[in-house]
N, C-alpha and C positions, 0 to 999 in steps of 0.2 A: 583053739576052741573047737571043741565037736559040734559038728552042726545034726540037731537031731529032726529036725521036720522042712520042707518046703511048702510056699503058698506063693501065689498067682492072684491077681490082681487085672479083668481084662477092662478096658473102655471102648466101646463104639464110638466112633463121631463120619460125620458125612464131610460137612464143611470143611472147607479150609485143605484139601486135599493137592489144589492143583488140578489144573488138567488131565485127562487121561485116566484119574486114579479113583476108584469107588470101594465101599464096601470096608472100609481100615476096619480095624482093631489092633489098642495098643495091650500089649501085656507085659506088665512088669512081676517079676521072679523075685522070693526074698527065701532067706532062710534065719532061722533060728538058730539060737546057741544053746545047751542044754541049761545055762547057767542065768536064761530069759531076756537074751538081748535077741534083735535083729539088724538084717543089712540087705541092703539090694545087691543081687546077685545078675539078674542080666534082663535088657528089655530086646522083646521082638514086636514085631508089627505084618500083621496080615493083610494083603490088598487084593483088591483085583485091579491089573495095569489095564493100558489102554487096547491090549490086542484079546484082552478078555481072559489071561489067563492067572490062575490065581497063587501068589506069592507071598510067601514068608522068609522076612530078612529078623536076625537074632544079631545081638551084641551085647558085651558086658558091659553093666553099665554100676559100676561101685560107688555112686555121688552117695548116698547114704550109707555112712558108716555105722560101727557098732553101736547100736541106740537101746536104750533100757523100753521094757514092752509097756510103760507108763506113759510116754512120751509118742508123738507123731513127728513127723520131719515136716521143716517148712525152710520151702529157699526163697527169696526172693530175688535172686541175681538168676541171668539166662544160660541156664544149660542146654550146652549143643553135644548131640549124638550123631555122629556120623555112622549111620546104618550101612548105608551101600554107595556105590560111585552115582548113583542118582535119590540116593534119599538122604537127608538130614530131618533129624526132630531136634526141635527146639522148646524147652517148656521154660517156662516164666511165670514166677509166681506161683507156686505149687505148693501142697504139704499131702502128704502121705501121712498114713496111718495104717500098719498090719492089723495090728492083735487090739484087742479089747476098748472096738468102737461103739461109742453108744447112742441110742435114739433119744429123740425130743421133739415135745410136741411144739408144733407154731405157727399159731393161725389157723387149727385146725388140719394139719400135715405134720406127719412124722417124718420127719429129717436125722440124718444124723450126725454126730456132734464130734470134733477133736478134741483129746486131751493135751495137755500142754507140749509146744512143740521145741524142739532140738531146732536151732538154725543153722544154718551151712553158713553163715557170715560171721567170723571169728568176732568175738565181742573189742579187738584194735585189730583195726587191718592196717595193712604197708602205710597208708598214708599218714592214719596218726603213729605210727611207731616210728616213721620218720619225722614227723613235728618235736614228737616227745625227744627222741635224740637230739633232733636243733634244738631245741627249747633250753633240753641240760647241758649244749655244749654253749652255746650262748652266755649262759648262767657264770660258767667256769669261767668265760674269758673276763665278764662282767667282774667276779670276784678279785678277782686276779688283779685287773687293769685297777681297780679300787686298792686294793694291796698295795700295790706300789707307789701309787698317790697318796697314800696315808704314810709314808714309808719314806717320804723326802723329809729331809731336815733343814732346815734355815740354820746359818753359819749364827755360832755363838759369840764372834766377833766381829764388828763390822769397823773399815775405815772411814776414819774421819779425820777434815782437815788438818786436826792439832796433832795426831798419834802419828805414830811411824808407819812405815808402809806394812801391810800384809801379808805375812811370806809364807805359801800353802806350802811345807816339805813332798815332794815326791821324787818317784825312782827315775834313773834315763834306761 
């Protein structure tokens, strides 16, 4: 897919930095596809460390894949980015939104609003695709073991004290 425009996305926050570190801003990078989807392309983050000088660490970060410009992303499982041998980000709980955000009023505040979101959580993960395969393997032994219990036959002759004895023919 041709990618025909990029967009940037920055956040300030103070807290939560750690020691040493002030002034962040995160930036997440997205482009476009001519054909109206997007995708993240890479996040950097700008700080000042603790000896006061001020740094930009960049990484590609592709967790959002090709998404129609209808929808927003929303993860709720923890993604970790390892930026540098001393930084990690970790975001949880998140949804993004590039293109066509819209405002609402409430409460008297204009806020703005997502539209329906893309999840990052496959609709079966590993664990039920593993129940689901026990489940139907289960099922087959169950069929099976019933089959062959339906499937014995009670002998059409039986002895009894007056008759002669029983003599089942087979091979040596």
């Amino acid at each position: 897919a041709v990618v025909s425009t990029q967009s940037t996305g920055d956040f300030d926050f103070a807290d939560d930095l750690g020691s040493g570190y002030s002034n962040a801003t995160l930036s997440f990078s997205f482009s476009q596809t001519a054909t109206g989807y997007w995708q993240s392309e890479k996040i950097s983050i700008a700080y000042t460390n603790s000896s006061g000088d001020s740094v930009t660490e960049e990484k590609s970060f592709h967790e959002v894949n090709i998404i129609s410009k209808q929808f927003s992303f929303a993860c709720s499982l923890i993604t970790q980015a390892k930026i540098s041998d001393e930084l990690e980000l970790m975001l949880n709980y998140y949804q993004i939104q590039v293109y066509g955000v819209d405002s609402a009023e409430y409460n008297g505040t204009e806020i703005l609003v997502f539209d329906e979101a893309a999840q990052c959580v496959a609709i079966l993960s590993e664990g039920t695709w593993m129940g689901i395969i026990t489940t139907l393997l289960l099922i087959v032994i169950l069929v099976f073991s019933i089959m062959m219990l339906l499937s014995t036959s009670t002998p059409d002759r039986f002895e009894t004290a007056k008759s002669k004895c029983l003599i089942i023919p087979h091979e040596h």
